[in-house]
C-alpha positions as a Markdown table, in Angstrom:
| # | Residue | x | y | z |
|---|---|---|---|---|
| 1 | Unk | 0.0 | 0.0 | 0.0 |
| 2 | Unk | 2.0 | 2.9 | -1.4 |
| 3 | Unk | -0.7 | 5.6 | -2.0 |
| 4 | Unk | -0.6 | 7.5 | 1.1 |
| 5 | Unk | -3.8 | 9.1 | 0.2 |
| 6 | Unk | -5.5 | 6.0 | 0.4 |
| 7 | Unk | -3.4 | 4.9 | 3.5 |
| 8 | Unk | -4.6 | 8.3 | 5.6 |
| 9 | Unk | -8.1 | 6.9 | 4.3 |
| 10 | Unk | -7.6 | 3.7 | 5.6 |
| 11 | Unk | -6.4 | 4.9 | 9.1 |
| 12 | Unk | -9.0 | 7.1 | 9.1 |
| 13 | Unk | -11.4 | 4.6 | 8.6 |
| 14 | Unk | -9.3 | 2.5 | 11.7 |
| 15 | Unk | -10.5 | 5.8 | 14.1 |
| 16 | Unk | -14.2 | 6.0 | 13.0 |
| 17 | Unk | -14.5 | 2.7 | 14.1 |
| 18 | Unk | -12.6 | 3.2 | 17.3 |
| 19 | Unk | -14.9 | 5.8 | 18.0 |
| 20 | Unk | -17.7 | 3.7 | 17.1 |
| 21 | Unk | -16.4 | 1.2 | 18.8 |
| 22 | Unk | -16.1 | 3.5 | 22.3 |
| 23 | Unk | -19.9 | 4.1 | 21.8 |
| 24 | Unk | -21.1 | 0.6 | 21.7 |
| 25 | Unk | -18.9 | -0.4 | 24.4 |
| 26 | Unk | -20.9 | 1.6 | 26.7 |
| 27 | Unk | -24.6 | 0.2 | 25.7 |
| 28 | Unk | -26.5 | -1.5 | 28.1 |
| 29 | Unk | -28.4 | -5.1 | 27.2 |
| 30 | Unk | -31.5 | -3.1 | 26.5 |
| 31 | Unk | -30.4 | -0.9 | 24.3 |
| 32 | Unk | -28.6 | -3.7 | 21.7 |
| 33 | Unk | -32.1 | -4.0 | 20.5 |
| 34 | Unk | -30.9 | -2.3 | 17.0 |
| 35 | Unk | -31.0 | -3.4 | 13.5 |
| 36 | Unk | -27.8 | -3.1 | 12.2 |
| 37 | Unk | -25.8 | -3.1 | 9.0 |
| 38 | Unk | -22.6 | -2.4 | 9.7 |
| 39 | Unk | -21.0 | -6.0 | 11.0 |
| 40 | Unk | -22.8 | -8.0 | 7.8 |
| 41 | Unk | -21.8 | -5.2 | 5.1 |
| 42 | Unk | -17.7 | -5.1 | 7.0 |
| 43 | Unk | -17.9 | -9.2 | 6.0 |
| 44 | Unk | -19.2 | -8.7 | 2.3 |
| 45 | Unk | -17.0 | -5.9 | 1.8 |
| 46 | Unk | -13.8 | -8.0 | 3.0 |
| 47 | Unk | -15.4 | -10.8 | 0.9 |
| 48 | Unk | -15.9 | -8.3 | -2.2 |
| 49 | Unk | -11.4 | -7.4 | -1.7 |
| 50 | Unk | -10.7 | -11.1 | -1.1 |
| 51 | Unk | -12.4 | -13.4 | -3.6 |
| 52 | Unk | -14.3 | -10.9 | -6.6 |
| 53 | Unk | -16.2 | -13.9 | -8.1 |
| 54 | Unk | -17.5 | -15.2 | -5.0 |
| 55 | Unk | -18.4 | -11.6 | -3.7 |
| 56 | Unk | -20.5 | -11.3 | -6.9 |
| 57 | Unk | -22.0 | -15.1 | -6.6 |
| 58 | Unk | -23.1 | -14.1 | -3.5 |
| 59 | Unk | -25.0 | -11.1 | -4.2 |
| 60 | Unk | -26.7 | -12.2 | -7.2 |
| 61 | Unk | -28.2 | -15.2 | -4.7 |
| 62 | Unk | -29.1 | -12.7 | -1.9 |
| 63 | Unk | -31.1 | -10.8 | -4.3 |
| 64 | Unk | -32.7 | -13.5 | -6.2 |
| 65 | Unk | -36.4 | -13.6 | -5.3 |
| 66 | Unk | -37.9 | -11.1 | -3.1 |
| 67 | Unk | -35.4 | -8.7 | -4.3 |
| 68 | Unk | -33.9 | -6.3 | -1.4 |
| 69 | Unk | -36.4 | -6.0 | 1.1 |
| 70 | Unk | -36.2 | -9.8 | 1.4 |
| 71 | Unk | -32.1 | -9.8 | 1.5 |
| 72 | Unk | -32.2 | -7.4 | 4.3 |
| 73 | Unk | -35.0 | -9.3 | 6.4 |
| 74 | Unk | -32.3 | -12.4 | 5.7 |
| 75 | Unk | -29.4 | -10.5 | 6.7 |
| 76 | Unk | -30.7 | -8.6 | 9.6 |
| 77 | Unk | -32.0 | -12.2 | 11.4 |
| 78 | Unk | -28.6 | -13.2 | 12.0 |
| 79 | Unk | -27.6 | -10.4 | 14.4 |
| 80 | Unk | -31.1 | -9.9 | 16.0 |
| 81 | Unk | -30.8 | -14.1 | 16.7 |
| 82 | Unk | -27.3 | -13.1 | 18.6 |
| 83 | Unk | -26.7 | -11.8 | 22.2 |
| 84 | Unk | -25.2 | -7.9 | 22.6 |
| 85 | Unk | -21.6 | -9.5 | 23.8 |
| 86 | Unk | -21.6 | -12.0 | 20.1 |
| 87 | Unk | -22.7 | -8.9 | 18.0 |
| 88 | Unk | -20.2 | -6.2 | 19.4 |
| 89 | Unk | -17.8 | -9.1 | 18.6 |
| 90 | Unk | -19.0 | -9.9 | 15.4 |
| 91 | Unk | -18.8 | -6.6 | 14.4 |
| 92 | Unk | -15.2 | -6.1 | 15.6 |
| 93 | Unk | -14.2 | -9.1 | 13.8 |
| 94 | Unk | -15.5 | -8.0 | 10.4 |
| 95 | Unk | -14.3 | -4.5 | 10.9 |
| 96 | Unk | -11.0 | -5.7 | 11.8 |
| 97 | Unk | -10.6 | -8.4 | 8.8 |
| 98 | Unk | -12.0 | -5.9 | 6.3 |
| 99 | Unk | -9.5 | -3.4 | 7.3 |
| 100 | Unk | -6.6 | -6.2 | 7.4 |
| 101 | Unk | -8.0 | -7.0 | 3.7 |
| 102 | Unk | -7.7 | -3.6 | 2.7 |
| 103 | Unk | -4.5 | -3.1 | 3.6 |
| 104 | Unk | -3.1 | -5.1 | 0.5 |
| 105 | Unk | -4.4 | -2.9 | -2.0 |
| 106 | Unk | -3.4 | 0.4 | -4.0 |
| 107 | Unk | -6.0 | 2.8 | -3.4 |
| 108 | Unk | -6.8 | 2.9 | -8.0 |
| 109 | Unk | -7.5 | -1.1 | -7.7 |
| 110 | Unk | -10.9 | -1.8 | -8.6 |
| 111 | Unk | -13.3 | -3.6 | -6.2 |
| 112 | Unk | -16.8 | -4.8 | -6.7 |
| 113 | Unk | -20.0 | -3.4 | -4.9 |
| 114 | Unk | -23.7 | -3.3 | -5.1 |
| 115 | Unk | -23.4 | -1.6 | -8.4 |
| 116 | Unk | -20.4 | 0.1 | -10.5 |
| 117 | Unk | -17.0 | -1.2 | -9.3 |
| 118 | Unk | -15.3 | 1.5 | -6.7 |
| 119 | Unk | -11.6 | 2.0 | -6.7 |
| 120 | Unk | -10.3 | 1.1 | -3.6 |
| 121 | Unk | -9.9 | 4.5 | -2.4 |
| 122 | Unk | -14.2 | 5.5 | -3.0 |
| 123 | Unk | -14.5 | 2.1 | -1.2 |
| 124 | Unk | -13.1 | 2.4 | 2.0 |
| 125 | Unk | -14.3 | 5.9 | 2.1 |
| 126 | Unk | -17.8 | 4.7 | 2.0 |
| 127 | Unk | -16.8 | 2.0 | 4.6 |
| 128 | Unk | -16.1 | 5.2 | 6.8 |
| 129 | Unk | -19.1 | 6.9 | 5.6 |
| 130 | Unk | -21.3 | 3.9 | 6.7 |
| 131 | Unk | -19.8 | 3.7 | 10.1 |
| 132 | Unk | -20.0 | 7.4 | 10.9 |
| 133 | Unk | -23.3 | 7.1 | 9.8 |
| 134 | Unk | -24.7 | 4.2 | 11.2 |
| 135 | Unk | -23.0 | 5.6 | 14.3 |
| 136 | Unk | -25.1 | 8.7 | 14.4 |
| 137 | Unk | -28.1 | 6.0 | 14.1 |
| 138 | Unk | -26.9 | 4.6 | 17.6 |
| 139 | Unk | -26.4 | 7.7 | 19.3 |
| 140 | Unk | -29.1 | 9.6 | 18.4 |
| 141 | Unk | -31.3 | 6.3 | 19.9 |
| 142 | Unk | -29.0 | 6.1 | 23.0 |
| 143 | Unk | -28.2 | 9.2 | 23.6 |
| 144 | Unk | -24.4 | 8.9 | 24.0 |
| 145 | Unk | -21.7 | 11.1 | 23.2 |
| 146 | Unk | -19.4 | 10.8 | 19.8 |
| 147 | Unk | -18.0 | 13.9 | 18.6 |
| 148 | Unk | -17.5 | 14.6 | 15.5 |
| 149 | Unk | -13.7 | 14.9 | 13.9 |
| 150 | Unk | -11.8 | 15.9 | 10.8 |
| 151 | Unk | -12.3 | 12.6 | 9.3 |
| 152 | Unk | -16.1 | 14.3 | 7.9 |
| 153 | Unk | -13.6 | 15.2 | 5.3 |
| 154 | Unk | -14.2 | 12.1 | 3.4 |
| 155 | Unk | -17.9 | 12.5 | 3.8 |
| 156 | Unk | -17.8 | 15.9 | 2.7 |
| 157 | Unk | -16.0 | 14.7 | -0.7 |
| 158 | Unk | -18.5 | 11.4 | -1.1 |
| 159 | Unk | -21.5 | 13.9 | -0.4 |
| 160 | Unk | -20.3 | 16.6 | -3.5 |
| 161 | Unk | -19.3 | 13.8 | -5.4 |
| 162 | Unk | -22.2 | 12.4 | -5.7 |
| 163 | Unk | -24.7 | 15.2 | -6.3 |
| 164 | Unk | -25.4 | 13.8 | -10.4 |
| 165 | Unk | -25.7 | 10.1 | -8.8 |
| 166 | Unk | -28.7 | 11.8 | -6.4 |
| 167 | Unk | -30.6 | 12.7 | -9.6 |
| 168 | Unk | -29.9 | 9.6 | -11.7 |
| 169 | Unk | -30.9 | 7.2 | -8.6 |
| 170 | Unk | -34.1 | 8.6 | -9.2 |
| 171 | Unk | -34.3 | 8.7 | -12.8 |
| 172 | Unk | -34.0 | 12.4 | -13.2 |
| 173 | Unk | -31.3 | 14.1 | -15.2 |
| 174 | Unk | -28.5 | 16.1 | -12.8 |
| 175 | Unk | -28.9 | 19.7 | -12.4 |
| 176 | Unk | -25.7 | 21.5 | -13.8 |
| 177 | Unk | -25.9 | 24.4 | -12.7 |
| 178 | Unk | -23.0 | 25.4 | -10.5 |
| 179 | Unk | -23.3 | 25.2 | -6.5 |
| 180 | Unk | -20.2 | 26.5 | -4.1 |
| 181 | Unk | -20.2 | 24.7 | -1.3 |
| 182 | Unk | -18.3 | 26.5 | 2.5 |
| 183 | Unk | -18.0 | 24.3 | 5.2 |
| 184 | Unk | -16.6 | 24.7 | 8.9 |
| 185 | Unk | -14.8 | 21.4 | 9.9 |
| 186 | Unk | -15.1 | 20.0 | 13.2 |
| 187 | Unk | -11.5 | 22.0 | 14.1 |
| 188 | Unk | -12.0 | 25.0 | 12.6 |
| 189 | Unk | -10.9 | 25.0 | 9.2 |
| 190 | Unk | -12.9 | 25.8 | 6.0 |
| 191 | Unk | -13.1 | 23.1 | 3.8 |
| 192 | Unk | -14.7 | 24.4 | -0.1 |
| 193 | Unk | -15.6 | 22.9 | -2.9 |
| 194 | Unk | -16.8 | 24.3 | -6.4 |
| 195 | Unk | -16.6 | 28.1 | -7.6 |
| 196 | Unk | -16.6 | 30.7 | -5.4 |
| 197 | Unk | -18.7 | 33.1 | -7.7 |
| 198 | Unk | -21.3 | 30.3 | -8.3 |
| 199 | Unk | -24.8 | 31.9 | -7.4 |
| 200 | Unk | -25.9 | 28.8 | -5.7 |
| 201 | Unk | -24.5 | 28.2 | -2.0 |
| 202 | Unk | -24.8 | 25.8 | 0.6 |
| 203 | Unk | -22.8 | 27.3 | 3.8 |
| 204 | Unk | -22.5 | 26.0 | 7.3 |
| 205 | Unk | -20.8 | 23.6 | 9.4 |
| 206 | Unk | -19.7 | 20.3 | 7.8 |
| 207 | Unk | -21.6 | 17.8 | 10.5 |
| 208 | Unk | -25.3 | 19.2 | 9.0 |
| 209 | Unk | -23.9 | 18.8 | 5.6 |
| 210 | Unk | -22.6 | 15.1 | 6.2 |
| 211 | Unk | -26.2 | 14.6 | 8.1 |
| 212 | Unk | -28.1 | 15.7 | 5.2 |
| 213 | Unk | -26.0 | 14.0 | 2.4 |
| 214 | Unk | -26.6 | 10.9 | 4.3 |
| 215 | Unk | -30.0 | 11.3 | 5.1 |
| 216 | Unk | -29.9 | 11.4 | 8.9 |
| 217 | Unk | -31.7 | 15.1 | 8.8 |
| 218 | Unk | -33.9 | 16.9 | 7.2 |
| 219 | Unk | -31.8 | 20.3 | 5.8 |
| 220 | Unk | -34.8 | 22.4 | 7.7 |
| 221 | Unk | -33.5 | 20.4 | 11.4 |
| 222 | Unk | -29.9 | 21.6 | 10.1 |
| 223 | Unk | -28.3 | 25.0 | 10.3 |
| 224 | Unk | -27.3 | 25.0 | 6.6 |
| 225 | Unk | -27.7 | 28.2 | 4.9 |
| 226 | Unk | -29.1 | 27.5 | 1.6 |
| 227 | Unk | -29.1 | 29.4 | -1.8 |
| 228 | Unk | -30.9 | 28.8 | -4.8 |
| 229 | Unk | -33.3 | 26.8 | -6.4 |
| 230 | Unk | -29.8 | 24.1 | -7.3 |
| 231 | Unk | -28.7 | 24.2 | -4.1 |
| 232 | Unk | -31.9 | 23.9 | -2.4 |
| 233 | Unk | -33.3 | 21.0 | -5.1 |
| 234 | Unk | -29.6 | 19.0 | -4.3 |
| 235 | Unk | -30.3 | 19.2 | -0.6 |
| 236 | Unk | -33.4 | 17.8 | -1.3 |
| 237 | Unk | -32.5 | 15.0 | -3.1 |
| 238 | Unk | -28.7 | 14.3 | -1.3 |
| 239 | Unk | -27.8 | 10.4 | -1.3 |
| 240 | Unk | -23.8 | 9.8 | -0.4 |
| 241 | Unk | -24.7 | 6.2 | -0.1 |
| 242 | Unk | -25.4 | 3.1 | -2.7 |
| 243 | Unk | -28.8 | 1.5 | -3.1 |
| 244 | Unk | -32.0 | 2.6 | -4.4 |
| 245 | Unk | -33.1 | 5.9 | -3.3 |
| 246 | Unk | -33.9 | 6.4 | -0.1 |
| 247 | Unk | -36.7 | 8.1 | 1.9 |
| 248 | Unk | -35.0 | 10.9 | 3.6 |
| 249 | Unk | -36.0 | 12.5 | 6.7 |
| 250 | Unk | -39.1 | 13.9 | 7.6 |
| 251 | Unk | -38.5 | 18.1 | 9.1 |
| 252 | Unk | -38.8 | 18.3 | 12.6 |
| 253 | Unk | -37.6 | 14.5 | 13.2 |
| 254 | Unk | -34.9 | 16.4 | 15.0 |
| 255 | Unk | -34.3 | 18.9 | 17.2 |
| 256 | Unk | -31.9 | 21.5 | 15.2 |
| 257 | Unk | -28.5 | 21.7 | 17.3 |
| 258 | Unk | -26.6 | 24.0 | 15.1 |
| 259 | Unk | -24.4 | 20.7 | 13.7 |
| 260 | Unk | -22.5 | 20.9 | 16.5 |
């Protein structure tokens, strides 16, 4: 592994689930009562570095039949049929071994996914992306403490980056028009993207943008400043993640906390 882009990504990815990890060691019994994702898409993803063929054998047969709903009713009895000290283990283990897996590649090899191959580098990006996100899902339930770091960088890029994919997932044709996007990182620093003289702006801190690019708030429960009809229509439609589109989050689902 001689990209040291994709090696800061990698590491990065290491901390998110650390931090995760620092979370989930603190639930009580009750509160394992979660679906989760994270632990059976780690596996597939280590699966998807190790052995291509089988990673793509695998998910033609898990969607065969009832299509998606049906895969993730499969997938989501194994952890719900475990006890809270075999799922936090579970999910270490795959976290671990997908990490381990990862580490043999160069961050421009291609790996297959639920849809287009990723280069290795948009792959384990997403892996972070997933866990900070699915994170959020278990603290906003529990009400436990995970602040937020630098390592929304990768987020931020996944979230612009995929502003055309937000419109095709939905069959619509991407809005070109120009959007300049100024974000406050969790330490301070600005982080941009796009031109500064675009007419269209999305401006505030870069945990309400991560939230709304992966659906875990409405843009009115953020802080966001928002202008234009682009902008506004893209923080409408904002999917970071793979899969078909999803529903969003309804305003007021939240209480707005400045993205702090």
């Amino acid at each position: 592994m001689s990209d040291p882009v994709y090696g800061l990504a990698l590491e990065d990815l290491v901390a998110e689930q650390l931090a995760l990890d620092g979370v989930l060691a603190r639930l009580g019994e009750a509160q394992w009562d979660l679906a989760t994702h994270l632990a059976h898409f780690d596996e597939t993803a280590r699966l998807a570095i190790v052995d291509a063929a089988a990673f793509r054998a695998d998910v033609a047969a898990a969607l065969a039949g009832d299509g998606p709903a049906g895969y993730e009713q499969r997938y989501l009895a194994r952890p719900r049929a475990m006890t809270p000290a075999a799922l936090l283990a579970w999910w270490r283990r795959a976290g671990a071994e997908l990490v381990a897996a990862a580490r043999a590649l160069d961050g421009r090899t291609r790996v297959p996914w639920y849809g287009p191959d990723m280069s290795a580098l948009a792959f384990v990006t997403a892996r972070l992306m997933e866990t900070w996100s699915h994170g959020l899902d278990v603290v906003d339930v529990v009400g436990s403490e995970r602040p937020d770091t630098d390592r929304l960088r990768h987020v931020v890029f996944l979230g612009v980056r995929t502003r055309d994919f937000s419109y095709v997932n939905r069959g619509l044709a991407p809005n070109g028009a120009p959007v300049y996007v100024e974000l406050t990182a969790p330490s301070g620093a600005t982080w941009t993207h796009g031109h500064a003289d675009a007419a269209d702006r999305i401006a505030g801190s870069a945990t309400d943008f991560c939230r709304v690019v992966t659906q875990r708030r409405h843009v009115a429960d953020t802080s966001l400043h928002v202008t234009g009809a682009a902008a506004a229509e893209w923080m409408r439609l904002a999917q970071a993640f793979a899969g078909p589109p999803g529903p969003g989050r309804r305003p007021g689902l939240f209480p707005r906390d400045g993205g702090r």
